[in-house]
N, C-alpha and C positions, 0 to 999 in steps of 0.2 A: 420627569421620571424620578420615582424616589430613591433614596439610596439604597433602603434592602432589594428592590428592582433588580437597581444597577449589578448591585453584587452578586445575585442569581445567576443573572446572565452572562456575567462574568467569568463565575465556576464553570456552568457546564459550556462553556464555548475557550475554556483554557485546554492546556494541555493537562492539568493535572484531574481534573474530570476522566480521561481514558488510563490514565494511571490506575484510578481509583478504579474504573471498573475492570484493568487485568488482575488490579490486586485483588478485589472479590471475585473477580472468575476464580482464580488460581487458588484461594482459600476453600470454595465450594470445591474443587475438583482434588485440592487436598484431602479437607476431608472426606469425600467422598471414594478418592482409593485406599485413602488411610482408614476407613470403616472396614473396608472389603482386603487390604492387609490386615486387620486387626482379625476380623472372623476366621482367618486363613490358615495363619499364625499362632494366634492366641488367642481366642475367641473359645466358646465353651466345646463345641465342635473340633477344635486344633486337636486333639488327642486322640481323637479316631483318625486313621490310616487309609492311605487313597492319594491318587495323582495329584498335585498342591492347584495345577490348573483349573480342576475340576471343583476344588474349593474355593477357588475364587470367578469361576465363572459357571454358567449355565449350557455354554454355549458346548463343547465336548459331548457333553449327555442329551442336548436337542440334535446333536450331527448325526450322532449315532442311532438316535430313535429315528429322524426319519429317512435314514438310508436302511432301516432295516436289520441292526445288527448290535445293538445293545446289550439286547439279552447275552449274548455271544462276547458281547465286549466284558459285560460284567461279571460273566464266568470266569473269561480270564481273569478278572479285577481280586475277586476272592480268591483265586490260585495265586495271586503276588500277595497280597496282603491281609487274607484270613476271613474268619468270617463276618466281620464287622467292616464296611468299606462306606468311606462318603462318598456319595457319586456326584456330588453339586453342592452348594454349597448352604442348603436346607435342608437334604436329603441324605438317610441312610440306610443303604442296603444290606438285608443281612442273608446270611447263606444259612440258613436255618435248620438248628436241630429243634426237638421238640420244646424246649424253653422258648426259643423263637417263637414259634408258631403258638403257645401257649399266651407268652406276654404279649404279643401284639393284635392276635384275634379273638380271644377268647373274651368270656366275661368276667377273668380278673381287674379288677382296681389296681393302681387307676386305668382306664381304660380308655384305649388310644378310638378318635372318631374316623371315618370315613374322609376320603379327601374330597372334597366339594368338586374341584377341577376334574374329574376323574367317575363321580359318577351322574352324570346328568340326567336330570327330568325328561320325559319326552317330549315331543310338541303340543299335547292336549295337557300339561301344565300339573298332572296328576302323578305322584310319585308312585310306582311297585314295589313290591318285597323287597327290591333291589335298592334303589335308591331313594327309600321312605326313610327318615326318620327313625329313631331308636325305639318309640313306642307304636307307631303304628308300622313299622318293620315286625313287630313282636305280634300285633293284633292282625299282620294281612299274615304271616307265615303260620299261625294257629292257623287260620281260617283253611287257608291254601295247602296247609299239611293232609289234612284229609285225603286229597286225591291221589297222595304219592306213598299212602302208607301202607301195611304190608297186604291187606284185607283189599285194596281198593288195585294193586298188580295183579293178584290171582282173578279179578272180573277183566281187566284189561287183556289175558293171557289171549283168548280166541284172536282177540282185533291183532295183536303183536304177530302172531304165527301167521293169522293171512297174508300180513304185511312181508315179511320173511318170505312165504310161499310165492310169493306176484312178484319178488324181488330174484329171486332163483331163476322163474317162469321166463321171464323180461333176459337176463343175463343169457339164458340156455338159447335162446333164440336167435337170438344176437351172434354166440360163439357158434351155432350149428350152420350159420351162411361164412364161416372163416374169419368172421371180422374180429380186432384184439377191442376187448372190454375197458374200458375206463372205468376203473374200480371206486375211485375218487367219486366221481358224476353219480354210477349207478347208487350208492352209498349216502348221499347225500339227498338223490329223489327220494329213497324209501326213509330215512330220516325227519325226511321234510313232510312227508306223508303221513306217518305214522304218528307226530304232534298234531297235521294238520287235523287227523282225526279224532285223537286226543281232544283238543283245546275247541275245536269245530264242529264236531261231531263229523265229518268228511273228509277226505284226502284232498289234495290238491292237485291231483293227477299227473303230479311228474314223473313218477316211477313208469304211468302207461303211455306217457309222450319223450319218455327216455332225454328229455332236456329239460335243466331249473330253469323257474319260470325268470323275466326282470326282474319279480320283485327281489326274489332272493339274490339274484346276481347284485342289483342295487344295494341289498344288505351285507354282502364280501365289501362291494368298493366299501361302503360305510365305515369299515373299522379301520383300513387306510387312511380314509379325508379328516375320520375323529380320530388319528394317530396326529396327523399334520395340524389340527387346530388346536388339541392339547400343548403342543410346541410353543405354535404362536402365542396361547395364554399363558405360558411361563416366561416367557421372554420378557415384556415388556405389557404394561397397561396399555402404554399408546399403540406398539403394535398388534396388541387385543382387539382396542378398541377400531383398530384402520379397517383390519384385514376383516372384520366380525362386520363391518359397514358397505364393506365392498364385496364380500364374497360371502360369507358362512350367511349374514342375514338379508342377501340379498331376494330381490321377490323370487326370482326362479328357484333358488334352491328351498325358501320357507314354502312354495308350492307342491316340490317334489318331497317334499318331508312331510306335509299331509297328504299326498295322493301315498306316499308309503305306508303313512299310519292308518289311513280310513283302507288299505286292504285286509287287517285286521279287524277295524273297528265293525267292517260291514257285515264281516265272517264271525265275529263275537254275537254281533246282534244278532244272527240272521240264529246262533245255536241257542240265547236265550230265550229265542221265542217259538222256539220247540221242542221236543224230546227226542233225542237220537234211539236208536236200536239199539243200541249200545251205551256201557257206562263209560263215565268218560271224566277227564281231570273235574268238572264242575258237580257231577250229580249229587254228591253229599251234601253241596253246600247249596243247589238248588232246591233240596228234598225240604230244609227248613229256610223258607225265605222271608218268613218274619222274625229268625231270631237276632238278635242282637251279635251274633258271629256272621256277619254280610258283610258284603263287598259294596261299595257303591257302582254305578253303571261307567264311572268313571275308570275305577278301577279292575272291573273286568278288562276295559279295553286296555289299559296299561299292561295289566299281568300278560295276557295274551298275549299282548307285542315282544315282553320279556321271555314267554316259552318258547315263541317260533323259533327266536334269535340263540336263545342262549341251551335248549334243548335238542340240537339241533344238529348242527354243523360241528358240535365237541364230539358227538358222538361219532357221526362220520370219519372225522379228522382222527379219533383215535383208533376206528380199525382200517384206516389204511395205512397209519404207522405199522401195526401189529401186520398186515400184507404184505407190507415191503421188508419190516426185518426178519420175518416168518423163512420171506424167499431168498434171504442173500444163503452164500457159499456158509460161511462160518454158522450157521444156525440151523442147520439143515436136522440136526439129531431135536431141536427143537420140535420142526415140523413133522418129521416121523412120528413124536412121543404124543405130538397132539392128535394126530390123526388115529394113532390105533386107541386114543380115550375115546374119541368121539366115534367111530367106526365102529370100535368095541362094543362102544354102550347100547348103541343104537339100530336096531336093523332097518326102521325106515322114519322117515319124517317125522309120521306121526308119532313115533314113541317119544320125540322129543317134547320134552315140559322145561316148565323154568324152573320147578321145583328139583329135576334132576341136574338139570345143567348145575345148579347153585352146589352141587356135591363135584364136581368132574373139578380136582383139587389141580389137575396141571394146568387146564385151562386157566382157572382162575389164577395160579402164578403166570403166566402166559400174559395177560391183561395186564394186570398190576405191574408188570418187567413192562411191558409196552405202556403203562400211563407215565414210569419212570423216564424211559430215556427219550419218551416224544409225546410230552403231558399239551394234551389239547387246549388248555391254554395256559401258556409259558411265561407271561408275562407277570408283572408284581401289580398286585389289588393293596393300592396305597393307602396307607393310615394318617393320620396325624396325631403325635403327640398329646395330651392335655392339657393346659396352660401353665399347671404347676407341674409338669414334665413328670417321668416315668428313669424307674432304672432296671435296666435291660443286662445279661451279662454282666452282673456287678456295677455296672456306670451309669451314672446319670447321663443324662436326655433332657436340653432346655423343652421347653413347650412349644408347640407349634410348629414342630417339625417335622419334613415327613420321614418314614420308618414304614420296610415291608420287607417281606419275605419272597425272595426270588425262585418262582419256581423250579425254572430251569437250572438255572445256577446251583441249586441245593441238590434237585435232582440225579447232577451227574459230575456234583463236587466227590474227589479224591479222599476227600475229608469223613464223606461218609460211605464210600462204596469200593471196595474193591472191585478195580476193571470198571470204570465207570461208564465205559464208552463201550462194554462188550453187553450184548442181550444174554440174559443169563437166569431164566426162569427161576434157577434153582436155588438161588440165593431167596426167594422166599418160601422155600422149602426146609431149612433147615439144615443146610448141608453144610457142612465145618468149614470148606474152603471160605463160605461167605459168613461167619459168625461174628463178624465185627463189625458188621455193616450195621448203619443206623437205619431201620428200614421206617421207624417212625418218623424219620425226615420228610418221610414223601405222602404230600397232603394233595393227591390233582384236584380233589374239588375242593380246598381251602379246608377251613378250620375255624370251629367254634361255632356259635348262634345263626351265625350270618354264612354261612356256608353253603353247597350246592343243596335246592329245596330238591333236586330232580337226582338226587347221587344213586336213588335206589332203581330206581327208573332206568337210569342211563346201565347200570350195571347187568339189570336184565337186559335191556336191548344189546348192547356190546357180547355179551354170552350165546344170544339167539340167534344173531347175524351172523357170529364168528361161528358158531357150531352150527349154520345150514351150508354157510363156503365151504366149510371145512368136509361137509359127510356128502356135497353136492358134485365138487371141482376138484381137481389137480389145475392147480393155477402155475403160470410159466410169470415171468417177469419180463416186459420184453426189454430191449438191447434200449430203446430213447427213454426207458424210466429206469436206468440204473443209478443213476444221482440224482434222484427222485428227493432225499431226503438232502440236498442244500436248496433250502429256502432261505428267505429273510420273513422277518415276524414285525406283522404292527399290530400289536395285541394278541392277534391270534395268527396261527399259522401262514403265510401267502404261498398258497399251496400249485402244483402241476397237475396234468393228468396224469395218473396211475392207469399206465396201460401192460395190459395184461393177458395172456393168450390164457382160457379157460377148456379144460376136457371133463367131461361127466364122469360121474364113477359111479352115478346111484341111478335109479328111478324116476321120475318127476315129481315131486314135492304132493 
């Protein structure tokens, strides 16, 4: 045996071989808490304000998101420490007046990108308006704007009012055998209907089977299981990489995610290879199908999966907000003020238009106080910084960090609202008790380029729905949905039955 041999086998079968490797353990794991004290403490981040835990770990703001209560947590976050708070220790959360919402969404320079973790592809690998790219985001929302502009709601108007009419129809039948309404359910089939015909040329027939069908119920769990797998992808790579092997991409679940996708994909095809009776989100852009403003067949199916989903259950979710704080004790002069606009205006169904509604000014504070204090969805639409960072509020922002505007938390920050937590129509009326309220705070379908394609849309439906309940019912609240409104939130709302005792006051539709 040679002597360099000998003395190899020497070292690592001595004692000082396990020395040397506590002493490199302990050097890696120095510096490795000493990175994560440095960022903490002193790191370009140290100066923004927020629980010191939360800056040096991740784990606080994973607890909280998936028990449901973050948003709630980080409300309070900015009542301790303003409107700038780190919630983790690459993220900052702002409670956002209009500089907010300006620097972070809009198309000022520099300009912060999309967070990758946050807006995923679907499973046919083709990105939508939503989660495309910055230029072909620009080339699918020209194209897809067509169907939502103001000329292309006055053709929709008939299909919107039958929908409205068969939703009253359904509800009256219901309440005239005694039974208490689910306002949430009924609210949700005619929603779901109403895109369904939209987007498909057809409804989906749950308003006339009074129950969502799987798929949609499939699509509620979904924004739960993508609350819980965004977690996991912050955490760690490895735990990314475990949990994404054993569950997220296992074959049953990549099974049930195309039997999800192809129930759109099949309802897409089946509208582009006919013509409905009606116009509908596509006809403009079917009328010219050679021009260079097309969608590929990929992209139909995408978008469509994006309207079912995100056209949909926001609308729902915000007029059963508006039902519930309509009917509590304190808001009752609310509910009086609205009924004799709508009562007033209207002596039967048919007088109602969208073009009139878009004038009935309390209604529309009415909406606007209800997208503030129960904004359908509440959660923060993540940005990232740009490499060579951004200054926000006077301070710089390294690169590559995330930074977003919290809905909820702005919405019913102290900071911008007097009475933040009382519904209070009138504050966007003009009335001196609330003239210092920031009402440009409150953005519910975001802000700037990339903002809701469907705002106008959603605005007529919430007007038409809310003014047929309104000139239809005297709706009661019952006694099991009086804290209807404590949810917990994985993205959007996790919502109850809204049950309801309904009495006519009109005619039939």
């Amino acid at each position: 045996m040679s002597t360099s041999t000998a003395t190899t086998q020497d070292v690592l079968t001595s004692t000082s071989f396990a020395r040397l490797a506590i002493t490199f353990t302990v050097l890696i794991a120095t510096s490795y808490f000493g990175r994560i004290l440095y960022d903490a403490f002193l790191g370009p981040l140290s100066k923004f304000p927020g629980p010191k835990l939360r800056a040096v770990s991740k784990v606080p703001g994973l607890y909280t998101t998936i028990t449901g209560q973050d948003a709630f947590v980080r409300s309070k976050l900015h009542e301790k420490y303003g409107p700038v708070v780190r919630v983790n220790p690459t993220e900052l959360s702002f409670n956002g007046g209009a500089e907010a919402w300006e620097a972070i969404y809009s198309f000022k320079k520099p300009k912060p990108v999309r967070d990758p973790q946050f807006y995923a592809v679907g499973v046919n690998g083709c990105p939508d308006v939503v989660t495309a790219d910055e230029e072909n985001h620009s080339r699918q929302r020209k194209i897809l704007s067509t169907g939502f502009s103001d000329q292309a709601m006055k053709g929709y108007e008939p299909l919107l009012k039958s929908w409205a009419q068969k939703m009253i129809t359904e509800m009256s039948e219901l309440a005239s055998k005694g039974g208490k309404v689910d306002m949430l359910k009924y609210l949700n089939c005619t929603t779901f209907d109403i895109m369904g015909d939209l987007a498909f040329g057809e409804g989906l027939g749950m308003l006339e089977d009074g129950e969502l069908s799987p798929w949609v119920q499939t699509i509620f769990a979904g924004f739960k299981a993508g609350t819980f797998w965004r977690c996991v992808m912050q955490y760690s790579a490895i735990t990314s990489w475990l949990v994404g092997k054993l569950l997220f991409n296992s074959k049953q679940v990549r099974v049930k995610q195309w039997e999800n996708f192809e129930y759109c994909q099949s309802r897409m095809d089946k509208r582009l290879a006919r013509e409905p009776a009606h116009s509908d989100l596509w006809s403009r852009i079917l009328s010219k199908p050679d021009s260079a403003e097309s969608l590929s067949r990929d992209e139909y199916h995408s978008n469509a999966v994006t309207f079912m989903v995100a056209g949909t259950e926001t609308t729902a979710t915000a007029l059963s907000g508006l039902i519930y704080f309509l009917h509590q004790a304190d808001n009752r002069h609310a509910l009086n003020k609205l009924k004799a606009e709508v009562r007033g205006k209207f002596s039967s169904f048919g007088d109602i238009t969208l073009e009139s509604l878009a004038r009935l000014e309390y209604m529309h504070a009415i909406i606007q106080e209800g997208l503030r204090m129960y904004p359908p969805a509440p959660s923060q639409l993540p940005r990232r910084t740009p490499s060579g960072g951004m200054i926000i509020y006077g301070q710089f922002i390294p690169g590559n960090i995330t930074i977003d505007v919290h809905p909820l938390a702005t919405f019913t920050s102290p900071t911008h609202f007097k009475n933040p937590q009382k519904f209070r129509p009138e504050r966007w009326l003009g009335d001196p008790e609330y003239k210092d309220d920031h009402l440009d705070a409150v953005e519910p379908f975001s802000y700037g380029p990339q903002n809701c394609l469907g705002k106008s849309l959603a605005w007529h439906e919430m007007r038409l729905l809310l003014a047929a309940l309104i000139f239809s019912f005297d709706v009661e609240l019952a006694a099991e949905s009086k804290d209807w409104i404590d949810q917990k939130i994985y993205v959007l709302w996790e919502k109850k039955p809204l049950m309801c005792a309904l009495r006519r006051v009109s005619k039939s539709p």
